[in-house]
C-alpha positions in Angstrom: -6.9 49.3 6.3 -7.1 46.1 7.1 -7.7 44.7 10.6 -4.2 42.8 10.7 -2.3 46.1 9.3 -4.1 48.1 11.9 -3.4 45.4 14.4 0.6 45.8 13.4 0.4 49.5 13.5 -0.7 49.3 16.9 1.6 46.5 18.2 4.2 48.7 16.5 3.3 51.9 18.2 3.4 50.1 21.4 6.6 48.6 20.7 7.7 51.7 20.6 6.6 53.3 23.9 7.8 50.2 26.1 11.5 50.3 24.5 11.0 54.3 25.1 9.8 53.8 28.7 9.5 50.3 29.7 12.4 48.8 29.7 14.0 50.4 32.6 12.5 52.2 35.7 13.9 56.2 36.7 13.8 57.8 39.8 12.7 56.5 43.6 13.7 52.6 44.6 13.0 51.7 41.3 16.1 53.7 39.9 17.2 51.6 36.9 15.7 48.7 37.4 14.9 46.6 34.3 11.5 44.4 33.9 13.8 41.3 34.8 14.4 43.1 38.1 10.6 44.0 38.7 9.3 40.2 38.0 11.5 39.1 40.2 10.7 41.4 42.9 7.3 40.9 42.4 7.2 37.3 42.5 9.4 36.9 45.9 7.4 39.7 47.3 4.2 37.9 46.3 5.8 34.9 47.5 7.0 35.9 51.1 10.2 34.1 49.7 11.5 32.1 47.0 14.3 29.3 46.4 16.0 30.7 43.3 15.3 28.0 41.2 11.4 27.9 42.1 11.4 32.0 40.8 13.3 31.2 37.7 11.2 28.4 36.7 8.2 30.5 37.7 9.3 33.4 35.6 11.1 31.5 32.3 14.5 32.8 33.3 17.6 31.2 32.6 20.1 30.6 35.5 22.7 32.6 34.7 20.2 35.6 34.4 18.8 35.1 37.4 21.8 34.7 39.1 22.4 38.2 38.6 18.8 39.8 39.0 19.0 38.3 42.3 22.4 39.7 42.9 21.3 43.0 41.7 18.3 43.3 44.0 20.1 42.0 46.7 22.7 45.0 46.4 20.0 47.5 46.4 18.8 45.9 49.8 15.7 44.6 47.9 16.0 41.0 48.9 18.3 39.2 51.4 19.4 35.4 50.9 18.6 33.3 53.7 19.1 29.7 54.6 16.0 27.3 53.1 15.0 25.3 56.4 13.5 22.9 54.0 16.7 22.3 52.1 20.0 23.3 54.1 21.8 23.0 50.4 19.3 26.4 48.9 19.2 29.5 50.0 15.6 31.5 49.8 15.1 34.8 48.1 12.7 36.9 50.4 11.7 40.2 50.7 13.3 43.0 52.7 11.0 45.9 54.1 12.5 48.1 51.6 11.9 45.1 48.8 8.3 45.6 50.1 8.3 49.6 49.9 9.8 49.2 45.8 6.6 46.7 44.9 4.7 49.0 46.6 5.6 52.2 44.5 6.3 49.6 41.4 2.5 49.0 42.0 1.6 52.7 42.3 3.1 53.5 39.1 0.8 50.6 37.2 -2.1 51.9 39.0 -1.2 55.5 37.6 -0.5 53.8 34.1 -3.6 51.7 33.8 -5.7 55.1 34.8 -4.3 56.7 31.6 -5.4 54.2 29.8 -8.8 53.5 31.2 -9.3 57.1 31.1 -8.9 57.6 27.4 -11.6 55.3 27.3 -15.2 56.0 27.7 -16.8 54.2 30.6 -18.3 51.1 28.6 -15.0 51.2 26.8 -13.5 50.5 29.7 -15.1 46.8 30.4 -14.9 45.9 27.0 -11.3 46.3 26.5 -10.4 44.6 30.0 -13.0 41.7 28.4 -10.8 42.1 25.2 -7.5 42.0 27.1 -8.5 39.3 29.4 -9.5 36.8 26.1 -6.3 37.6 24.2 -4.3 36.7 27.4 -6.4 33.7 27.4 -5.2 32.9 24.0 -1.8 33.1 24.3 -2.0 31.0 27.7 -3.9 28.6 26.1 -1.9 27.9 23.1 1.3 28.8 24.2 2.4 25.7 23.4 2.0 25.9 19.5 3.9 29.4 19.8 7.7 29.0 18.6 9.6 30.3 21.5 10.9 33.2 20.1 14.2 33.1 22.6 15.4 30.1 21.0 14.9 31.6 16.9 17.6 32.4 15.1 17.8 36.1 14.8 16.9 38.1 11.1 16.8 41.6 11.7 15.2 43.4 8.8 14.2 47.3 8.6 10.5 48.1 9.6 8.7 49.8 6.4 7.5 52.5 8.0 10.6 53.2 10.0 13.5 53.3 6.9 17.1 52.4 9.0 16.0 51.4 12.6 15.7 47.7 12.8 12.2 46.4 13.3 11.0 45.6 17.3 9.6 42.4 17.9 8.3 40.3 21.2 10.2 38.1 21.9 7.4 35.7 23.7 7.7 33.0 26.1 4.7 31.6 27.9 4.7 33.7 31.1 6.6 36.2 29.9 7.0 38.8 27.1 9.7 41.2 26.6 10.7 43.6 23.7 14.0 43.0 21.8 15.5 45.3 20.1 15.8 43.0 17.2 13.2 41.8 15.2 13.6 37.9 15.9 11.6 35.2 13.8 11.7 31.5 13.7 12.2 30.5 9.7 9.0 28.2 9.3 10.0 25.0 10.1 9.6 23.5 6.1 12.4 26.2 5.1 14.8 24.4 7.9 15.3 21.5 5.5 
């Protein structure tokens, strides 16, 4: 098999496990909470406090979806909205102590995660697929630019091969942030555009 077949498989098999367990959080503070939800908390936790706009920008989300991740949070008692003393026009998203206590638990489920990982690996596995992770993240920083936005693509849902009636999951990639749609979502090439 080739390596880019075996590099699909894999993406594919992924794919698969995040839409199956990644896309929203069950049980403690993080009780249906999508990925949305946890990037923002994370950030204004990391933070100690965000104007709205500063976090959307930060995290490549639209207004209006922000708007209600923020609301969301706030309604669990995650964040509060407080005056900005550098701008009395914005209001700042910061962290509540329970905000606080959901990163932390957020954090101690990623910790769990990244020990199943790293412990199907043998120990000089381990550093080379951290190394292998860390240049591919690299990559996609680095040339982000030359990436269609995938957010912006037309959509063209098409049936995966190996998966006969379910449409085929895609990332749907954006500079600082990727996601899985449910929709396989592809830019024509820009020559078949006219």
């Amino acid at each position: 098999m080739a390596d880019e077949d075996r590099l699909d498989e894999l993406f594919h098999r992924y794919a698969d496990l995040s839409m199956k367990y990644g896309n929203s959080f069950k049980g403690g503070m993080l009780d249906g909470l999508g990925i949305q939800d946890i990037a923002l908390l994370a950030y204004v936790v990391k933070s100690g406090g965000s104007a709205l706009g500063e976090a959307g920008q930060a995290l490549g989300l639209q207004p209006s979806t922000l708007t209600g991740v923020a609301d969301r949070l706030e309604s669990r008692g995650l964040v509060a909205r407080e005056p900005n003393p550098a701008d009395r026009r914005s209001r700042l998203l910061v962290p509540t102590d329970r905000g606080r206590a959901a990163q932390e638990e957020h954090l101690a489920r990623e910790r769990k995660l990244f020990s199943v990982i790293l412990g199907a690996l043998p120990g000089p596995g381990r550093g080379a697929f951290i190394d292998a992770a860390e240049r591919i993240l690299d990559a996609l920083e680095r040339d982000a630019a030359a990436i269609e936005p995938l957010h912006a693509a037309p959509v063209v849902a098409r049936s995966d091969p190996r998966r006969p009636g379910q449409p085929q999951v895609a990332v749907q990639y954006r500079p600082d942030v990727v996601t899985f749609a449910g929709v396989f979502r592809r830019a024509p090439p820009r020559d078949a555009l006219g």
